[in-house]
N, C-alpha and C positions, 0 to 999 in steps of 0.2 A: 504494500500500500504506500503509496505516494505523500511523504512527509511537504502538507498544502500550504503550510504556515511561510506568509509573505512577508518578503520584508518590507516595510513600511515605505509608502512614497512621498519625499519631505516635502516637497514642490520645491519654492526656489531658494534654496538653501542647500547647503553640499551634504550628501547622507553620509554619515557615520559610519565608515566601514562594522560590521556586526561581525564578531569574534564569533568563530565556529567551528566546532570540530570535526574532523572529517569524520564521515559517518562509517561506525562500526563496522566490521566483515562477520556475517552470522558465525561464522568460521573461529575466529577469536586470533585469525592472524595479522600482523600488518603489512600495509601494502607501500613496498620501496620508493613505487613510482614518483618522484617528483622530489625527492629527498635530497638533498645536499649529501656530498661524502661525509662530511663531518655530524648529520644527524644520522646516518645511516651505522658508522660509527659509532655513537653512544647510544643507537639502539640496539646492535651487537655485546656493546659492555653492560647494558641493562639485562640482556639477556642471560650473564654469565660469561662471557669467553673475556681473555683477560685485555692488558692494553693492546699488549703487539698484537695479538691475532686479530683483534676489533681492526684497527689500522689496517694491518694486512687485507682481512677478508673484503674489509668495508671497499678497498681500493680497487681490487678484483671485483666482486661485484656491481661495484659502478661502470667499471670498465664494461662488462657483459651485458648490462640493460641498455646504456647509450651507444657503447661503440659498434656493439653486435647486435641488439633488438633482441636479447636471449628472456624469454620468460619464463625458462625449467632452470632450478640451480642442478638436477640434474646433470645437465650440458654442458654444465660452467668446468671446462675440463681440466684448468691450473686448480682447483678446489678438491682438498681431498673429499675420497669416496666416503669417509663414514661423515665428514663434515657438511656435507648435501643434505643428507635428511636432515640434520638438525637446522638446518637452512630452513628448508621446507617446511617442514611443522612449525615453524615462528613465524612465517614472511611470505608475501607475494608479492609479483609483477604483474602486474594486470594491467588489461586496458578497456578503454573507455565500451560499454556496449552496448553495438552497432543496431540501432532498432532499422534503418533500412537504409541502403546505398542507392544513388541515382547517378547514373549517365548522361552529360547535355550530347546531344548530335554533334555540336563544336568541341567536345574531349572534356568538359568540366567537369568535375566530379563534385557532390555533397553527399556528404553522409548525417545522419538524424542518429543524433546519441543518446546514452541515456546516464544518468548518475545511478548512484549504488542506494541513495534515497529515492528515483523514480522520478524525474526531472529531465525533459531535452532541452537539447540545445544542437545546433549545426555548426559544421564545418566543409569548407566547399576547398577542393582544387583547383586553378587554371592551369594548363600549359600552352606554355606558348614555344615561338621556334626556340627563343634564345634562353630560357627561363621557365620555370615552373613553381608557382607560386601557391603557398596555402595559406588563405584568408582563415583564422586561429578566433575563438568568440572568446571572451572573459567574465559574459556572465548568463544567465539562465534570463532571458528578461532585460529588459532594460531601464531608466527612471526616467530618462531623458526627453520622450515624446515626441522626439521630433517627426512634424507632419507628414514628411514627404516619405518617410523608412519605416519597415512592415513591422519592425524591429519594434519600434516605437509604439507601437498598439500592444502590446505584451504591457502587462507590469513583471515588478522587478520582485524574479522570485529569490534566486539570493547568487551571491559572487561563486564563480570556478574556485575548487582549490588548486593551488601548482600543479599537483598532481593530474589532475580534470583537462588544467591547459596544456602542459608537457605532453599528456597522454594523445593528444587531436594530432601534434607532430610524430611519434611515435607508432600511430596506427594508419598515417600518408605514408610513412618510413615500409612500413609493411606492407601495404594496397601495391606499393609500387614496387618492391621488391629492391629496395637499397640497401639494404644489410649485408656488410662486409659475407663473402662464402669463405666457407673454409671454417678447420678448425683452432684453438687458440691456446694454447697449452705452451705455458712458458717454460716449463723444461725441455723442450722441443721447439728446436728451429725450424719454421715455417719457410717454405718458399714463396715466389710472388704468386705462381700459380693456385697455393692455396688459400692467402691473403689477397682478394682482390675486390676492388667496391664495382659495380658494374654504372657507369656510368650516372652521376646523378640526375635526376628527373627532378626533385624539392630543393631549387635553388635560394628560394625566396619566402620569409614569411612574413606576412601582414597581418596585426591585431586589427581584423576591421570587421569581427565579425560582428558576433548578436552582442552587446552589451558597450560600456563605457571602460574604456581599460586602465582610467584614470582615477575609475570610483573603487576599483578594485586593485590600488597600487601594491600593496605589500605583494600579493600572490602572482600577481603580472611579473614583478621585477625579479622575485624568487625563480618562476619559470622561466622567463630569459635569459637570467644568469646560468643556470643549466643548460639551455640550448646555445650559448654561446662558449659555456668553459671551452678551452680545449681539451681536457678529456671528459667532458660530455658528451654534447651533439655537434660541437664545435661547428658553428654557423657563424660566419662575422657578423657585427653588429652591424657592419653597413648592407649587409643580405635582409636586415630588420627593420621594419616600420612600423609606428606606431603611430594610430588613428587617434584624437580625442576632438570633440566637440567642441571645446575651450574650457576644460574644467585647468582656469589658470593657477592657482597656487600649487597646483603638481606639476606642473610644464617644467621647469627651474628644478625639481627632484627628479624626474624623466630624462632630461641629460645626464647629470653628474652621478645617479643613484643604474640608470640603466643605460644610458649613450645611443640609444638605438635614433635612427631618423625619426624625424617627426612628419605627422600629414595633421594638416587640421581643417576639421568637416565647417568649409564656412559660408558657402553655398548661399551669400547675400550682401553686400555693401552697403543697404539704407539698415538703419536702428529698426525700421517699422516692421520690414521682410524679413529679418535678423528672427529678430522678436517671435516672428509670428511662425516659421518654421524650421528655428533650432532655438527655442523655448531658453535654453540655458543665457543666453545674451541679455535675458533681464537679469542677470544675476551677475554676470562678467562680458562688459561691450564689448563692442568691433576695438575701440581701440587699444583697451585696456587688452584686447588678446592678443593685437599685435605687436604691441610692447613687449610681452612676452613670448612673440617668435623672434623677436629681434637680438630677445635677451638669451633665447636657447643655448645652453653650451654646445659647444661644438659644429654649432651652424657655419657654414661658409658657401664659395663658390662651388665647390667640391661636394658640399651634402646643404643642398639646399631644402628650405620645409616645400614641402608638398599643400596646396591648398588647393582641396577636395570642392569643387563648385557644380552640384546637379543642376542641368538646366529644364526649368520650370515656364513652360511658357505662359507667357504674359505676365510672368510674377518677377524675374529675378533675369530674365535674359536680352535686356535691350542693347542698344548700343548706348547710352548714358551709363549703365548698370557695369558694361564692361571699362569705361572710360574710367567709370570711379574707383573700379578695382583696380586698375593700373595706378592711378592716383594714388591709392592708399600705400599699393607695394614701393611704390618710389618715397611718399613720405617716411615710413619706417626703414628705408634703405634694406631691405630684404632679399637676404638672396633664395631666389621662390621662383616654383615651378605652379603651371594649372594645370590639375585636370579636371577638364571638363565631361562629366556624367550625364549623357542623357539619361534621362529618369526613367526610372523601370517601372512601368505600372503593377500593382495587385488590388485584387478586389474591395473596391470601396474607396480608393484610393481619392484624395480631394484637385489632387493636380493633373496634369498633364504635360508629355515632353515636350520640349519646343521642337520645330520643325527642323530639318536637317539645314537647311539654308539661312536661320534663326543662330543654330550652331557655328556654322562656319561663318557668319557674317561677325560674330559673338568671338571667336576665336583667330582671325584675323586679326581684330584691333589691337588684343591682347600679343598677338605675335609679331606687331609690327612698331610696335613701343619696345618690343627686344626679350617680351618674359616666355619664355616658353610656354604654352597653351593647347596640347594636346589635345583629341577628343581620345576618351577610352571607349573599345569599343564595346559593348554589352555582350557579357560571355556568360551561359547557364542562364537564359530567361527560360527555357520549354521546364526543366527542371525547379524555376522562383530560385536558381544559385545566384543571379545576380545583383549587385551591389543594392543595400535598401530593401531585399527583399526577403531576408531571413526569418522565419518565422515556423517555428514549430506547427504541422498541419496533420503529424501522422495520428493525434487521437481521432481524427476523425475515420480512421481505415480500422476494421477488423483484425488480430493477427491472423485469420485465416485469408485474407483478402493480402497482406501482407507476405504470407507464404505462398501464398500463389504465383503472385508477382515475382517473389525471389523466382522461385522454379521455372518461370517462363524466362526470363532473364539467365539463367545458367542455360537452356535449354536453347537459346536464341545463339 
């Protein structure tokens, strides 16, 4: 049964992150996934095994969930054999589970997850020629409301733990089959033939899924710090970007505490448009947010912010509308890329995209003052994987209507 208890929605005041413990395993063992070596560590010495072996094991271990994808300590073949079941009867590696996968016709992938209290959330794949990127969510629900994102119609049931977010990278790792082959047994020298990554396909990830990844800081930065250690998942931090709305007093802890790029959802240049569809601007304006892209650590020519602009027609995409956002980017001296989103409809939806020639007339101006202005092109609409569109729909399907589908899909 699904633990229904919400967390509360403040309106415009910044929520409270809610302390929470990961939910129990009926099993009574715990689960490694998302742990830091050093907690994994002194949950080995809480266990009984003394310093050195805690150290030792703890380090092997890590090594076999991140660098290998290993979820039997079984497997874990530097590990002695009678030290595996005692492994086992204490611990798991687990991962997130998959209530259904989908397929776009353009290669997108999403998958509809579930938490171990009964709770979804999605996570979607792109690939692209140069790049293959996974859009990562950080919370169950969102607070933030914004109009134009499917996301936004959810309330906020509660934050990912590390574990929940690490785990959406961890089970791309495996959909696609990147996990080092071979076996890894340190008293035995490996050849390349048996160590070898086959090409990676999960170049890139993006926090831009279902939730605000700035309301859910501590557990966001814990999980990044693990996908970027080097012997984690070692992912560079500039393969990382992170979406927020303008939740500004974290933006300045976002740099220094996590380093990843920044994208920020701003999708409007008047205070009124701001307002009306990304709710959060009555609480931290246009300017006061670009003061704080300007103040980002680590910003330059070389990684500039990302600012996320859906075009909305006859709300947000004129040519005034584009003129002002050059404006603004030149006032704060920014060094800033657009992209520009045509809007994904879903049902019930209050807006509509502007028209192609709306775009490009919108995205010219923007490119001829010298800022970069891409349009992105809409990947996973036949599936609802595209940008804005995320939204938990599988209670409405049967699990038998659910298994169905699976089997015609393995059978296709």
């Amino acid at each position: 049964m699904a633990d229904t208890n919400l967390m509360a929605i403040p309106g415009q005041v910044d929520p409270v992150p809610v302390a929470r413990e990961i939910t129990p395993r009926a099993d009574g063992r715990i689960d490694l996934l998302g742990l830091t070596k050093k907690q994994i560590m002194d949950l080995f010495a809480g266990a009984g095994l003394d310093a050195k072996q805690s150290k030792l094991r703890a380090k092997q271990v890590f090594h076999w969930i991140y660098h290998r994808g290993e979820t039997e300590f079984e497997a874990m073949t530097d590990i002695a054999k009678t030290m595996r079941p005692w492994l086992a009867e204490r611990f798991v590696i687990a991962r997130p589970d998959v209530v259904e996968a989908q397929h776009s016709s353009d290669g997108t992938r999403k998958w509809l997850l579930k938490t171990a209290d009964g709770h979804e959330y999605e996570m979607v794949f792109i690939p692209d020629e140069t790049r293959g990127t996974l859009c990562v969510s950080s919370q169950v629900g969102c607070t933030l409301n914004c109009r134009f994102c499917h996301t936004g119609t959810m309330r906020l049931v509660r934050n990912l733990t590390p574990g929940e977010i690490v785990g959406q990278v961890m089970l791309a790792r495996d959909a696609l089959g990147e996990w080092p082959k071979g076996k890894m047994d340190f008293a035995e020298e490996e050849s390349e033939s048996e160590y070898r990554a086959d090409g990676r396909l999960l170049t890139n990830i993006v926090m831009m899924g279902m939730g605000e990844p700035l309301y859910n800081f501590d557990n966001v930065r814990d999980a990044l710090r693990i996908v970027m250690d080097g012997e984690g998942l070692a992912l560079s931090k500039r393969r990382i970007t992170l979406s927020t709305s303008g939740v500004v007093p974290a933006m300045a802890r976002c740099g220094e505490e996590i380093g990843v790029n920044l994208a920020v959802s701003l999708h409007a240049v008047t205070k009124k448009v701001r307002d009306e569809i990304v709710p959060i601007n009555r609480k931290y304006g246009i300017e006061e947010l670009l003061q704080a892209c300007a103040d980002y650590p680590g910003a330059s020519n070389a990684r500039r912010i990302t600012f996320e602009y859906v075009m909305l027609k006859d709300k947000n995409d004129s040519d005034d509308d584009a003129r002002e956002l050059v404006r603004l980017i030149n006032q704060f001296d920014l060094p800033a890329k657009v992209n520009l989103i045509p809007f994904n409809p879903w049902p019930g939806a209050p807006y509509e995209c502007s028209t192609p020639e709306r775009i490009r007339a919108f995205s010219s101006i923007v490119f001829e003052a010298g800022i970069s202005a891409p349009v992105r092109t809409p990947r996973g609409r036949d599936i609802d994987a595209a940008c804005g569109q995320l939204k938990t729909t599988a209670e409405k399907k049967s699990r038998a209507q659910r298994d169905r589908e699976a089997a015609a899909a393995a059978a296709g």
